[in-house]
C-alpha angles and dihedrals in degrees: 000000000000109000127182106292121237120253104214085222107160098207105034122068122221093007108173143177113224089203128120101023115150111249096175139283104019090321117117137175103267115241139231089039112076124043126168120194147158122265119319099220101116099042124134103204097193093042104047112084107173087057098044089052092063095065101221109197095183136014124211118214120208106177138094122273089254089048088057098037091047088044113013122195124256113204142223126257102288098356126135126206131225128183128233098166106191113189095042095119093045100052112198101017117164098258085057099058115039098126092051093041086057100045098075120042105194098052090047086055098051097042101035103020129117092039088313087127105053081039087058092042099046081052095059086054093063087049095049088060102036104025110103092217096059088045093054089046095046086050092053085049098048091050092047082060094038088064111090091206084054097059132117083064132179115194122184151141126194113316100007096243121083112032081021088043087050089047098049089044097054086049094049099056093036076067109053100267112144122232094258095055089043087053096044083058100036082066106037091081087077105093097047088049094051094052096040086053086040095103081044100047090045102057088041088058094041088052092053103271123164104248090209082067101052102046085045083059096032099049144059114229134196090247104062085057085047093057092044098055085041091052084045096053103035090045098040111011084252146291094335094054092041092045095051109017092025099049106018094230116163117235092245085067096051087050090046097045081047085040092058114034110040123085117189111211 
């Protein structure tokens, strides 16, 4: 099953390319137009050339004011950046805080041992879908992509899997994209968040911490998706409802987001 493709970008995490994901009979998401990523902190600009090639005309930022004081954002050549924070009504939330969560194992096994942590995580991802606050952010971030002079757009938080993973879920199905393909690239990030935490992981677990933590922090499951779609349709009936109801967007932006990124053939 098509998943997003990896950009080999030398200076971004998790960069990704949403197209070419299947979004049904001979219609795919169309390329070039739609990347999601980790932080941009640690971007060069004038050195990264698999980034620079992409184009990127505005970056979406995802993530909390402290996330982008402690790690601002270094854009690419004529982007501009606009903010959709969305955990600001919820301070201190899991997704924020992964490096902090890992950098002191006995409080990480106090606070988040025995299954507390998926527990925390599968949480957010309540909040993600009914909190005002991440609606209002998701809708910021849907009409950024449904306009034509925004794209090519790069939308991202920390780590470029849970408020990112939520994100790329809601435009994928938007799109057309069945369940199954949403899930099978909810989870592909895996691998590049796991190598990126690696230096992190490592010291936690030299320092005593519990593994099952910090998989639980490091990694997306099938279950905070789960607990997403479940919030969705028990709260709205569904995509159609969240979309409308949930996040308020008109139907124009909708036609404009399926005008724009799919491609038939």
């Amino acid at each position: 099953m098509e998943t997003a493709r990896t950009v080999p970008a030398a200076t971004v995490v998790n960069l990704r390319d949403l197209g070419g994901i299947a979004l049904g009979r001979d219609r795919r998401v169309r390329q070039g137009v739609l990347f999601r990523s980790g932080q941009l902190s640690e971007l060069a600009p004038d050195h990264d050339r698999a980034v620079a090639a992409l184009g990127i005309r505005t970056v979406v930022d995802l993530r909390t004011a402290d996330e982008r004081q402690w790690a601002p954002d270094r854009l690419p050549a004529r982007a501009r950046l606009f903010v959709a924070d969305v955990l600001g009504d919820h301070p201190g939330v899991a997704p924020a805080r992964l490096k902090a969560l890992l950098a002191d194992p006995d409080e990480a096994d106090r606070a988040l041992g025995g299954g507390r942590a998926e527990e925390l995580f599968a949480e957010t991802y309540r909040k993600m879908v009914l909190s005002p606050g991440a609606a209002a952010a998701y809708r910021a971030l849907l009409e950024t992509v449904a306009d034509p002079a925004a794209r090519p757009v790069l939308f991202h938080c920390t780590a470029g899997k849970d408020r990112t993973g939520w994100a790329a879920a809601v435009l994928l199905m938007i799109l057309g994209a069945s369940r199954e393909t949403v899930r099978a690239d909810f989870l592909a990030v895996n691998p590049a968040v796991r190598a990126a935490f690696a230096p992190y992981v490592q010291k936690f677990l030299d320092g005593g911490g519990d593994p099952a933590v910090a998989a639980a922090i490091v990694e997306v499951r099938p279950r905070y998706l789960d607990v997403a779609l479940d919030a969705m349709d028990e709260r709205w009936g569904g995509l159609d409802g969240y979309v409308r109801t949930g996040l308020r967007l008109p139907g124009a932006v909708l036609d404009r987001l399926r005008e724009g990124l799919v491609v038939t053939g």
